[in-house]
C-alpha positions as a Markdown table, in Angstrom:
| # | Residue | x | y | z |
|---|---|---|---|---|
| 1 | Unk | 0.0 | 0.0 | 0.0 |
| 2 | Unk | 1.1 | 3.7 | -1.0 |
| 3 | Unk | 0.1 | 6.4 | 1.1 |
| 4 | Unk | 0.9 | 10.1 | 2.0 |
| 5 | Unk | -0.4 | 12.5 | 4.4 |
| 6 | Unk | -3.8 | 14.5 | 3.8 |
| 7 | Unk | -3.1 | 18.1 | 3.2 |
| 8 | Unk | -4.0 | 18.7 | 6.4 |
| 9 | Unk | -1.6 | 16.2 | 8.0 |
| 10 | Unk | -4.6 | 14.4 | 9.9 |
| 11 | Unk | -4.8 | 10.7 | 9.0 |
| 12 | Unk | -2.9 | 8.5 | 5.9 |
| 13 | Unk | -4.5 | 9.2 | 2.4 |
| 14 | Unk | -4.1 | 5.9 | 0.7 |
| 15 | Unk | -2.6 | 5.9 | -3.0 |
| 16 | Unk | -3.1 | 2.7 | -4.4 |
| 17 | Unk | -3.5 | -0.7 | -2.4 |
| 18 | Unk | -2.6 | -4.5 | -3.3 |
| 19 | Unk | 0.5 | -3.2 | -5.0 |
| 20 | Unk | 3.2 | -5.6 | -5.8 |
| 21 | Unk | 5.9 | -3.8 | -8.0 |
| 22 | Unk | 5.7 | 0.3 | -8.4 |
| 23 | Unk | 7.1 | 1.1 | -11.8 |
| 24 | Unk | 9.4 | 4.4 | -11.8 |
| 25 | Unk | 9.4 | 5.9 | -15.0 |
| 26 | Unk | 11.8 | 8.5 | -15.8 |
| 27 | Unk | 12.8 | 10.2 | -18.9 |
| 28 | Unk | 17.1 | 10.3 | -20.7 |
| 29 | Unk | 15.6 | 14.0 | -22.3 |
| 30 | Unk | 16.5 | 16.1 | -18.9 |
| 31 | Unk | 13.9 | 14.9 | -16.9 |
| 32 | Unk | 16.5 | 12.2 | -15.4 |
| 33 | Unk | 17.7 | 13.2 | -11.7 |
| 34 | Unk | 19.4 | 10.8 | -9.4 |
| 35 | Unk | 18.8 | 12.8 | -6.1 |
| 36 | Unk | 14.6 | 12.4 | -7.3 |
| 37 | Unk | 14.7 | 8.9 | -7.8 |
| 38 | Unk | 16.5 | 8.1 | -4.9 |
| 39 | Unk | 13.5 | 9.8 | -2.8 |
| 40 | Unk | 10.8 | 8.1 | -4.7 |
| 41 | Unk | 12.5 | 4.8 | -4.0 |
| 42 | Unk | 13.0 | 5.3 | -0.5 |
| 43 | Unk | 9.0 | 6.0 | -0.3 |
| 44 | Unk | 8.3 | 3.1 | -2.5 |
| 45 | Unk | 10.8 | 0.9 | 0.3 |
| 46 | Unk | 9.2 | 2.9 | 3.4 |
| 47 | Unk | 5.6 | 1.0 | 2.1 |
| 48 | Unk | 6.9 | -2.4 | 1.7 |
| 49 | Unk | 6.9 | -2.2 | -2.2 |
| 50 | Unk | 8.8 | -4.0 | -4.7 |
| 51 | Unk | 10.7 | -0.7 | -6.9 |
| 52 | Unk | 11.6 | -1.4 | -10.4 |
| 53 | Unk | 13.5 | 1.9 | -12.6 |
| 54 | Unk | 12.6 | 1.9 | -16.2 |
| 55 | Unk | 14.6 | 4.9 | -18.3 |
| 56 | Unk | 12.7 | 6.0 | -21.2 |
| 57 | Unk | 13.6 | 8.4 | -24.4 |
| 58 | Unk | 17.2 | 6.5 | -24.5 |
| 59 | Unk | 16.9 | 7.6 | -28.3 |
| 60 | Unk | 17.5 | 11.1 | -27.0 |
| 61 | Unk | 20.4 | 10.7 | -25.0 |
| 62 | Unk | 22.7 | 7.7 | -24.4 |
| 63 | Unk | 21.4 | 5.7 | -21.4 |
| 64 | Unk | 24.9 | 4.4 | -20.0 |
| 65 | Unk | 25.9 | 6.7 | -17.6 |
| 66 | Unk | 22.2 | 6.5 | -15.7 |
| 67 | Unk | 22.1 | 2.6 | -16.3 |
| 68 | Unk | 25.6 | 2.7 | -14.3 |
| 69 | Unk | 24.0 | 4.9 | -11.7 |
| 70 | Unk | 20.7 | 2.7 | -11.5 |
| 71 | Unk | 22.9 | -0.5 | -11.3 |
| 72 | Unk | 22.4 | -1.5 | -7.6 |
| 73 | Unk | 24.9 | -4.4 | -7.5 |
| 74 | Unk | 28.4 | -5.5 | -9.7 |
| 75 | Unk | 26.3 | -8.6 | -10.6 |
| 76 | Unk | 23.0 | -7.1 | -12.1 |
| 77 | Unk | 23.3 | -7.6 | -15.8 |
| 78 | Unk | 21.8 | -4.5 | -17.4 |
| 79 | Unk | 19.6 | -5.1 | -20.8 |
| 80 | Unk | 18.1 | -2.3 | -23.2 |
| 81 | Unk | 15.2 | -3.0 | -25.2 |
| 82 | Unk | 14.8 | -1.1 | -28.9 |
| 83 | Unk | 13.1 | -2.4 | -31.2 |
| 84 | Unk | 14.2 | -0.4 | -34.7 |
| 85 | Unk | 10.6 | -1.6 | -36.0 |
| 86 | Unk | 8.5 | -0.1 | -33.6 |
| 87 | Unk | 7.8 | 3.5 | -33.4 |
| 88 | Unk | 7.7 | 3.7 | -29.6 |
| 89 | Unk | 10.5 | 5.0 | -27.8 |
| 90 | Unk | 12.7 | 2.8 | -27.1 |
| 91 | Unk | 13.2 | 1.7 | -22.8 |
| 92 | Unk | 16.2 | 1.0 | -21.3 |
| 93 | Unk | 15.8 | -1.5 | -18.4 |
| 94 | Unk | 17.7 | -3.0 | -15.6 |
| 95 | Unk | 17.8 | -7.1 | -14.9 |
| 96 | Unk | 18.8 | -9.2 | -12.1 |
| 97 | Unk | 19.0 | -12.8 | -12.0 |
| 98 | Unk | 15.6 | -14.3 | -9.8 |
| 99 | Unk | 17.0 | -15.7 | -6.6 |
| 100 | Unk | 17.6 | -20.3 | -7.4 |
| 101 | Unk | 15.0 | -21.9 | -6.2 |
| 102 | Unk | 15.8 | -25.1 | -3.9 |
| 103 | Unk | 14.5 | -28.9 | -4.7 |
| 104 | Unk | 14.1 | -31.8 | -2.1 |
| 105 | Unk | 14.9 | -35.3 | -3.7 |
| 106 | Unk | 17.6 | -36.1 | -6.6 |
| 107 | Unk | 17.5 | -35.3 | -9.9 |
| 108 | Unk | 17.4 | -37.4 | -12.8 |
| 109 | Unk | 21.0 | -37.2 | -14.5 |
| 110 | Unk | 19.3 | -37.1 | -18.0 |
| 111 | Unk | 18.0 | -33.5 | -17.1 |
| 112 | Unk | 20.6 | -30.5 | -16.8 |
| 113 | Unk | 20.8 | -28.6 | -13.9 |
| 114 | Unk | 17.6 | -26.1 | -13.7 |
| 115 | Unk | 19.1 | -22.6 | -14.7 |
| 116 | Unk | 18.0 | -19.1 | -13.1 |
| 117 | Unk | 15.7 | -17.4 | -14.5 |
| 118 | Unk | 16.2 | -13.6 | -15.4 |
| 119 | Unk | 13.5 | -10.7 | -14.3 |
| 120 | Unk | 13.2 | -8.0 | -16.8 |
| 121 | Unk | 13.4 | -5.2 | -13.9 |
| 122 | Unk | 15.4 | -4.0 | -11.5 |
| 123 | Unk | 14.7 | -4.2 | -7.9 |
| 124 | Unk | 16.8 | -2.2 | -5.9 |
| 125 | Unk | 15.0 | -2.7 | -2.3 |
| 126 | Unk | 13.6 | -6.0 | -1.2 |
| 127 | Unk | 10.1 | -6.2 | -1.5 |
| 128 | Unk | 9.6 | -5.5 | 2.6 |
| 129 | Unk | 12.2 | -3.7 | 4.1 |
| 130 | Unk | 11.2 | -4.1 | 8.0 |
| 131 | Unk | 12.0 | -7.7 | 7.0 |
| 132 | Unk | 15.5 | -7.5 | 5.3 |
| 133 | Unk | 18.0 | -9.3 | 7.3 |
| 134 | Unk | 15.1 | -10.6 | 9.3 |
| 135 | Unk | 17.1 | -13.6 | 10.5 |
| 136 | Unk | 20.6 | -13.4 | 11.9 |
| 137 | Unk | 22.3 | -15.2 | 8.3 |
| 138 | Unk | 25.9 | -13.5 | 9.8 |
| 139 | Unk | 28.8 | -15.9 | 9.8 |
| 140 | Unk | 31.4 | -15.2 | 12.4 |
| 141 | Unk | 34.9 | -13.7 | 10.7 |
| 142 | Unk | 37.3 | -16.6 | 10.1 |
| 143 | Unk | 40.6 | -14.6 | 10.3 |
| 144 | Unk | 43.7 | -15.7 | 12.4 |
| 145 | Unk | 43.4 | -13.4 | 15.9 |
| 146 | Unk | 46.8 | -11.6 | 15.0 |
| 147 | Unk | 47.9 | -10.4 | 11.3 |
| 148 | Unk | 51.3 | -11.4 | 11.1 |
| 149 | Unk | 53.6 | -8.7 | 10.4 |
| 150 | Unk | 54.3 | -9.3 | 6.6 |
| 151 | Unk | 50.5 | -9.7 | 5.8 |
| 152 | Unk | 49.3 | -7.7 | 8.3 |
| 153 | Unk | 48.1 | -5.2 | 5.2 |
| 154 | Unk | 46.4 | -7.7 | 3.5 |
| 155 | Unk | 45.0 | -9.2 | 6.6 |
| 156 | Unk | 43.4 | -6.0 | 8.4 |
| 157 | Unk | 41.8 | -5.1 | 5.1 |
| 158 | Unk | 40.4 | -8.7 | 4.7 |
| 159 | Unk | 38.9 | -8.3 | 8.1 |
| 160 | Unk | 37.5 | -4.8 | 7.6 |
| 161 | Unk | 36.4 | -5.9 | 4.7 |
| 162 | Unk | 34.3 | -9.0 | 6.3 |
| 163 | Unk | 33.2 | -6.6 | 8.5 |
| 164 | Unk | 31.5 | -4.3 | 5.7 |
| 165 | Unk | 30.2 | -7.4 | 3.6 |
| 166 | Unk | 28.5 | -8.9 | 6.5 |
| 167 | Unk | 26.3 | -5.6 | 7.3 |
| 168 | Unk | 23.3 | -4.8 | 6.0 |
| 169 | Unk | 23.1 | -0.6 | 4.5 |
| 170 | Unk | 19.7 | 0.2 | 5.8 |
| 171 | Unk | 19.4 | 3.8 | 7.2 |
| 172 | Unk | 16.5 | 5.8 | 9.2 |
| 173 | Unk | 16.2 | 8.8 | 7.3 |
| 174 | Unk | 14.5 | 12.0 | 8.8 |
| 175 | Unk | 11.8 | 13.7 | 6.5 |
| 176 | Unk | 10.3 | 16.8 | 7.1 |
| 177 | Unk | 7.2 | 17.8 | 5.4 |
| 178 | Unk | 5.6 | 21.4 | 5.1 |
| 179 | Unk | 1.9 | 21.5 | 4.1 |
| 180 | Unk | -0.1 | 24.4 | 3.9 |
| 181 | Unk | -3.4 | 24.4 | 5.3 |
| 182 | Unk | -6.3 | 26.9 | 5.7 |
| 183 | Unk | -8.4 | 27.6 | 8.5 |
| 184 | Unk | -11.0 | 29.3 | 10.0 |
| 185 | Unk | -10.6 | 31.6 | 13.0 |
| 186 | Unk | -12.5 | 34.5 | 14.9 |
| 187 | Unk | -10.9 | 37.8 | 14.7 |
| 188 | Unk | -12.0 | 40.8 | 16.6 |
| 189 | Unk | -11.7 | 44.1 | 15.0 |
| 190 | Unk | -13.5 | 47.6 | 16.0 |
| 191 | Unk | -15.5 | 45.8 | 19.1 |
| 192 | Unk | -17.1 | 43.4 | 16.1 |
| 193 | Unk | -16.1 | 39.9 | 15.7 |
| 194 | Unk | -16.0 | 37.6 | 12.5 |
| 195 | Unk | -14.8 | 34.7 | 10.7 |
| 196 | Unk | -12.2 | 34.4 | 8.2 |
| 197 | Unk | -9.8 | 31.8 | 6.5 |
| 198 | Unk | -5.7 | 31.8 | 7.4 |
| 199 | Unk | -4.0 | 30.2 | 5.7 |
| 200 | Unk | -1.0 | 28.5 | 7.7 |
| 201 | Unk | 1.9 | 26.0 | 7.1 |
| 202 | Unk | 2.0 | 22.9 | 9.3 |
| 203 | Unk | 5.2 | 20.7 | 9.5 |
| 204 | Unk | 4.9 | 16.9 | 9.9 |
| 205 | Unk | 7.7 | 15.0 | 10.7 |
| 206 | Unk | 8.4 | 10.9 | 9.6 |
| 207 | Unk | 11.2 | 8.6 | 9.2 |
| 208 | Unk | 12.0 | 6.7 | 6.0 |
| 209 | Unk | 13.5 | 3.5 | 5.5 |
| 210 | Unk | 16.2 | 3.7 | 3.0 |
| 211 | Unk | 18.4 | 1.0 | 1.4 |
| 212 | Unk | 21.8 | 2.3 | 0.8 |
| 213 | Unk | 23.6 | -1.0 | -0.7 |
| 214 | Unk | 23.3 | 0.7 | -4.3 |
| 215 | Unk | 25.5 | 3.9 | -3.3 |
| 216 | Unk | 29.2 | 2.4 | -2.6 |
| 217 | Unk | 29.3 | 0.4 | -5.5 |
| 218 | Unk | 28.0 | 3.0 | -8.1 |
| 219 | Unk | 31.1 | 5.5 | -7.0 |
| 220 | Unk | 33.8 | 2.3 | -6.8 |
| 221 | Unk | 32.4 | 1.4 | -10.6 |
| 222 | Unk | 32.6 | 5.5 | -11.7 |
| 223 | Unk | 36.4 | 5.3 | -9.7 |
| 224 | Unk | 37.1 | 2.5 | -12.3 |
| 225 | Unk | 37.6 | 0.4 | -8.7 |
| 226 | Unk | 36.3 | -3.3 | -7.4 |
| 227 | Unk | 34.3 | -2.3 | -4.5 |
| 228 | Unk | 36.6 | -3.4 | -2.1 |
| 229 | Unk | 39.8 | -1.4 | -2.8 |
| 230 | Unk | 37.3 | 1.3 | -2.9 |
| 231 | Unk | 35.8 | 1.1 | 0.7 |
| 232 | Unk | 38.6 | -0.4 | 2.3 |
| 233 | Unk | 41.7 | 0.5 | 0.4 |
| 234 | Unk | 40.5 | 4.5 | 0.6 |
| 235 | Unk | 40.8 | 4.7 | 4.4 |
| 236 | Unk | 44.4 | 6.3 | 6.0 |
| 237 | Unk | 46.7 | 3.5 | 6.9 |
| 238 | Unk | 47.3 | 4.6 | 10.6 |
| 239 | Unk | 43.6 | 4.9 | 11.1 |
| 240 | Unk | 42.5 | 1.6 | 9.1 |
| 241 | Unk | 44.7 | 0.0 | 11.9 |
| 242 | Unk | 43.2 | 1.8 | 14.7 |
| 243 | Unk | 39.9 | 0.7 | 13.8 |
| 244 | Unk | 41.1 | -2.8 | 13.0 |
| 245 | Unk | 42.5 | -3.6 | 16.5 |
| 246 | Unk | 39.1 | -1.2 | 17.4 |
| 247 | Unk | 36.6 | -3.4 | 15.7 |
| 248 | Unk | 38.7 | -6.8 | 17.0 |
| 249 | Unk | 38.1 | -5.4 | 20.9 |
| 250 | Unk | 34.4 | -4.8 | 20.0 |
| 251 | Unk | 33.9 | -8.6 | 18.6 |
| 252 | Unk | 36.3 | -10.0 | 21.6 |
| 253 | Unk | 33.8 | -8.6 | 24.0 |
| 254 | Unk | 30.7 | -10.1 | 21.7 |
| 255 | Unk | 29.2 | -6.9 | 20.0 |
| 256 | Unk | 29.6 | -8.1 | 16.6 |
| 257 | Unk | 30.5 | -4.8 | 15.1 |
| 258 | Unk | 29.7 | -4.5 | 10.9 |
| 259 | Unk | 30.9 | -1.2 | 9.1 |
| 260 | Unk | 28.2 | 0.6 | 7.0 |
| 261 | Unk | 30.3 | 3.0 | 5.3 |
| 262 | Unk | 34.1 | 3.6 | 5.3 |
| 263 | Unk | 36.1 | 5.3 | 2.4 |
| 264 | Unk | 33.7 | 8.2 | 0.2 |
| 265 | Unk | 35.1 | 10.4 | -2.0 |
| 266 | Unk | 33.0 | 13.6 | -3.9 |
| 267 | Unk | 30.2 | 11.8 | -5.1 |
| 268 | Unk | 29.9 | 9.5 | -3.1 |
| 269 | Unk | 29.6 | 12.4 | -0.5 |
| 270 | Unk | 27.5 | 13.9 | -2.6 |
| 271 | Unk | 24.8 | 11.1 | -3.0 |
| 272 | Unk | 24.7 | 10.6 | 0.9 |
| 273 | Unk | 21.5 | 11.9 | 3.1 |
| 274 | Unk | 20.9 | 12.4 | 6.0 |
| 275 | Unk | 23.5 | 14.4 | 8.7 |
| 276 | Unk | 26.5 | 15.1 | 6.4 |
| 277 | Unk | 29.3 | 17.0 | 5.5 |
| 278 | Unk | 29.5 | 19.0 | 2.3 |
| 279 | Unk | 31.3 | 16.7 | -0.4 |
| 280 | Unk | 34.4 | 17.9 | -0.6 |
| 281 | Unk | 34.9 | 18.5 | 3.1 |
| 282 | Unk | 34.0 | 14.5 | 4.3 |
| 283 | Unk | 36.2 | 13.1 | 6.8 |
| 284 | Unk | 35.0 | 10.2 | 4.9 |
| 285 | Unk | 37.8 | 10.9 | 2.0 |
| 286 | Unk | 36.4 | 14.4 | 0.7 |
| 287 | Unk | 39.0 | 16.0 | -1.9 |
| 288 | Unk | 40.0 | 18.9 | 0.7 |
| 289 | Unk | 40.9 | 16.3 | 3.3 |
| 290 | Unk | 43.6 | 14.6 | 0.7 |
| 291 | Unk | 41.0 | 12.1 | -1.0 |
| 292 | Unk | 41.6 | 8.4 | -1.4 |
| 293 | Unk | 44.1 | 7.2 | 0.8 |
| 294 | Unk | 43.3 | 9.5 | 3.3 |
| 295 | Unk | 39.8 | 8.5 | 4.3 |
| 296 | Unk | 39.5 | 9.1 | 8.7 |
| 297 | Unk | 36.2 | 7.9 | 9.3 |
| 298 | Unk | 34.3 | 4.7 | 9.2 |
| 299 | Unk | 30.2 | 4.1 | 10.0 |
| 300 | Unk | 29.8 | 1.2 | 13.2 |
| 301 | Unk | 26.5 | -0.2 | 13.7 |
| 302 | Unk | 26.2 | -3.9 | 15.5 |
| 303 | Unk | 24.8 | -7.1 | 13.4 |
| 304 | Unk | 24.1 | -8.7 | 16.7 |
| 305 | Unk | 20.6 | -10.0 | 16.6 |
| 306 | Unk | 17.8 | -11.8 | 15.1 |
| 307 | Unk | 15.8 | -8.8 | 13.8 |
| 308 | Unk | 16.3 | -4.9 | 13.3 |
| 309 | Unk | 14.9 | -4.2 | 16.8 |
| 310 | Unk | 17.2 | -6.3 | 18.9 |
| 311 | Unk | 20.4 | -5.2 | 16.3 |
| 312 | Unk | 18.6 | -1.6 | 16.7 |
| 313 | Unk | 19.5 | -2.4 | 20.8 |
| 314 | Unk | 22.2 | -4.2 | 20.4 |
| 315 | Unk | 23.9 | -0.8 | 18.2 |
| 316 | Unk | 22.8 | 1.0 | 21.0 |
| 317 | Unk | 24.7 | -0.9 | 23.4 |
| 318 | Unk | 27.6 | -0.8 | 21.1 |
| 319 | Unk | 27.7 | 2.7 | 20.7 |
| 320 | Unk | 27.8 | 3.0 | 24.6 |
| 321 | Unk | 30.5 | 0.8 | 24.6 |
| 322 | Unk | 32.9 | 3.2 | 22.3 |
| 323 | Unk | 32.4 | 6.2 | 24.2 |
| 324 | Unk | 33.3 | 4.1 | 27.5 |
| 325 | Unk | 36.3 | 2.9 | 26.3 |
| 326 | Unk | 37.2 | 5.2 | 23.3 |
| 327 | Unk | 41.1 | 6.3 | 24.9 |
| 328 | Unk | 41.8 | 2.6 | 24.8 |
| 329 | Unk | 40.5 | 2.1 | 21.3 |
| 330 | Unk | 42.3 | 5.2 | 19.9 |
| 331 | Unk | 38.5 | 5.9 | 18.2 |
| 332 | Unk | 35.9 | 7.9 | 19.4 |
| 333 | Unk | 32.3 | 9.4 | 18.1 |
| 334 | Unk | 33.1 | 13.3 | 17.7 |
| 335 | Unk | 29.0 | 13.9 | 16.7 |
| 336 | Unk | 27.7 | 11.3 | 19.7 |
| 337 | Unk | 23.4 | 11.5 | 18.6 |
| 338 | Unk | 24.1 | 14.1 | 15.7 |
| 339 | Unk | 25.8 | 11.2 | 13.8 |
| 340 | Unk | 25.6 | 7.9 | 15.8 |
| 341 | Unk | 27.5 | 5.4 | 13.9 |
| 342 | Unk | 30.4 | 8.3 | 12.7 |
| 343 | Unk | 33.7 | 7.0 | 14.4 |
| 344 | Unk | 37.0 | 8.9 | 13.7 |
| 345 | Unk | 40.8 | 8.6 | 15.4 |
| 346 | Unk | 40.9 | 10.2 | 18.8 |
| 347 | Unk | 43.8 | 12.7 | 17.5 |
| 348 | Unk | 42.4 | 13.5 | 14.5 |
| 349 | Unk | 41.6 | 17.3 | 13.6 |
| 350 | Unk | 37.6 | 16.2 | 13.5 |
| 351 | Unk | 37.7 | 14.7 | 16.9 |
| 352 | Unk | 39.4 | 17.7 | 18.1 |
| 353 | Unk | 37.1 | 20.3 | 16.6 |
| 354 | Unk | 33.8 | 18.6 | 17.5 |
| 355 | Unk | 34.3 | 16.8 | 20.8 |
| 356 | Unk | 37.8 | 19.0 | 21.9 |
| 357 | Unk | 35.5 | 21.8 | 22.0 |
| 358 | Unk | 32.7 | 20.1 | 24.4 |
| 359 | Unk | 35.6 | 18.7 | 26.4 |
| 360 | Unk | 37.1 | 22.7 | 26.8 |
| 361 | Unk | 34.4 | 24.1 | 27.4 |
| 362 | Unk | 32.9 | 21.5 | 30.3 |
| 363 | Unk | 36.6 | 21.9 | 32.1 |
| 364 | Unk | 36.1 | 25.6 | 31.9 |
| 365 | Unk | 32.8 | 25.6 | 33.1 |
| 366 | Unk | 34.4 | 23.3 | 36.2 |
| 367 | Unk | 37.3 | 26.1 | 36.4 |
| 368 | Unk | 34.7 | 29.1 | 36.9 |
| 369 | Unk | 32.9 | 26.8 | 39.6 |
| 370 | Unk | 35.7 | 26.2 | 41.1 |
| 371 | Unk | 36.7 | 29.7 | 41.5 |
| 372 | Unk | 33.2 | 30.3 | 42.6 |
| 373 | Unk | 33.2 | 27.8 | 45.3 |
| 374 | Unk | 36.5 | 28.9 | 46.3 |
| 375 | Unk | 35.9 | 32.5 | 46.4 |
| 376 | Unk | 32.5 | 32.0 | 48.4 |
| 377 | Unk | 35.2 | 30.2 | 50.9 |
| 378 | Unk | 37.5 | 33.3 | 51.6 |
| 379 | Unk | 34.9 | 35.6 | 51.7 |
| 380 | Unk | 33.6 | 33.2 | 54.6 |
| 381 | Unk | 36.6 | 33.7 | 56.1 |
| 382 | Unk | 37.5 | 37.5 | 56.1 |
């Protein structure tokens, strides 16, 4: 079911019901805007929809760059349909092999193995969101407990790299809605009342459920990178070790940390959402902070748990964790609830200028008081 808010923000107005695929149309003649269809697939998501992107007018304007874009994973095949006889324009489509289906009993040797089938659109969210992931299908890392010293490079990145496959990119995004309404109210003018309309603007807050998967490996495919060396490879040396032996304290004491997001450069940045940095100005590997190589910040969210509630929790938990024992990790959270899962080194300059601040000013604050305290004393005294 699709819904939206009534213009007056009272109850759900419902769309369309009984809906098993929404098709999102959108046009190669200037129409075509990522940012768009990224919101009109995150409200197709929020409502438990199957999404499938169909790019039309390819005649107009050669569809590969938007394909690439659309492309959620490296191993969606991507298929354009133009028929030269037909006058229609012609549609460019995205398709991903349907997902093997398992069969109890043998099979007969005189019949080949049963070969996926292939569906003619793209899905880019699963078909209900609140139940991705629903079962705990996470594997624990199989990597020796110390990298020895002349593969510890390969090593840490396999690890971090375990980490990031194992964790599903769902995000809780913030939307804010402002409606306008009209109203009628009494107003009193020259000792004589009466009623007029107002109009007035009411904002309505709600959270969307977003998939994220797509985003990483659109910008490692436009970097001409595999997805890994990408993510993992991007990060700073001295800090992709910090939150290696980091991440290896956290699963030691059974929070079963997963990274979300590690290494962005520009437009990676730059199709984020949410609580964000301007592009070139990430910690994440923005171009002003050196770029790829230099990437100080990683996303930590926990996979512990059967269901997105009890990993929701056991985040939670994890999160509390880092900020108890962030000196001994060498990471720390420099947003805290601005930006949950944002981790950076402990002596980097975002650290400093976020949390150093909060830190100088509560020992000031504790100065003055003291002083306070101590001048209330000697006045006591005298």
């Amino acid at each position: 079911m699709l819904a939206r808010r009534d213009p007056d923000g009272s109850r759900a107005q419902v769309l369309v019901a009984n809906v098993d695929t929404a098709l999102v149309v959108m046009g190669l003649d200037g129409d075509y805007n990522l940012r768009r269809l990224e919101r009109y697939l995150e409200l197709i998501a929020a409502a438990g929809v199957r999404a499938a992107v169909i790019l039309s007018k390819a005649d107009l304007h050669p569809p590969g760059t938007a394909l690439a874009e659309v492309a959620a994973v490296d191993s969606m095949s991507i298929k354009e349909t133009a028929d030269p006889e037909s006058p229609e324009t012609p549609v460019a489509l995205a398709s991903v092999p349907a997902p093997e289906v398992l069969i109890d009993g043998p099979l007969s040797d005189s019949h080949p193995p049963p070969q996926p089938a292939m569906q003619s659109l793209a899905s880019l969210f699963t078909s209900d969101p609140l139940k991705q992931n629903a079962l705990l299908a996470v594997p624990p890392v199989e990597t020796p407990s110390k990298c020895p010293a002349p593969e510890a490079k390969v090593c840490i990145e396999d690890y971090l790299w375990a980490l990031y496959e194992r964790t599903p990119k769902i995000d809780t995004n913030k939307v804010v809605e402002r409606v306008k309404i009209k109203a009628r109210v009494i107003v009193k003018q020259k000792k004589k009342t009466r009623t007029v309309t107002k109009a007035f603007i009411k904002t309505n807050i709600k959270y969307v459920l977003g998939d994220f998967t797509w985003k990483d490996p659109i910008a490692a495919k436009k970097a001409g990178m595999s997805l890994k060396d990408y993510v993992i490879g991007g990060m700073d040396p001295g800090f992709k070790l910090k939150l290696y032996r980091a991440v290896r304290a956290m699963d030691g004491v059974g929070h079963m940390p997963g990274i979300t997001s590690a290494f962005r450069d520009d437009y990676r940045q730059s199709i984020a959402s949410g609580h964000k940095a301007a592009s070139d100005s990430s910690y994440h590997g923005g171009s002003r902070r050196g770029g790829y190589g230099h990437g100080l910040a990683a996303d930590l969210v926990s996979v512990k748990g059967e269901n997105r509630s009890q990993r929701y929790a056991a985040t939670q938990e994890l999160w509390k964790w880092i900020d108890a024992h962030e000196k001994e990790l060498g990471i720390g959270r420099p947003y805290l609830d601005r930006d949950p899962p944002h981790v950076a080194p402990l002596d980097g300059a975002e650290y400093a200028a976020k949390r150093g601040r909060v830190i100088a000013q509560n020992a000031e604050m504790q100065t003055k008081k003291h002083d306070r305290v101590t001048g209330r004393k000697h006045r006591g005294h005298a």
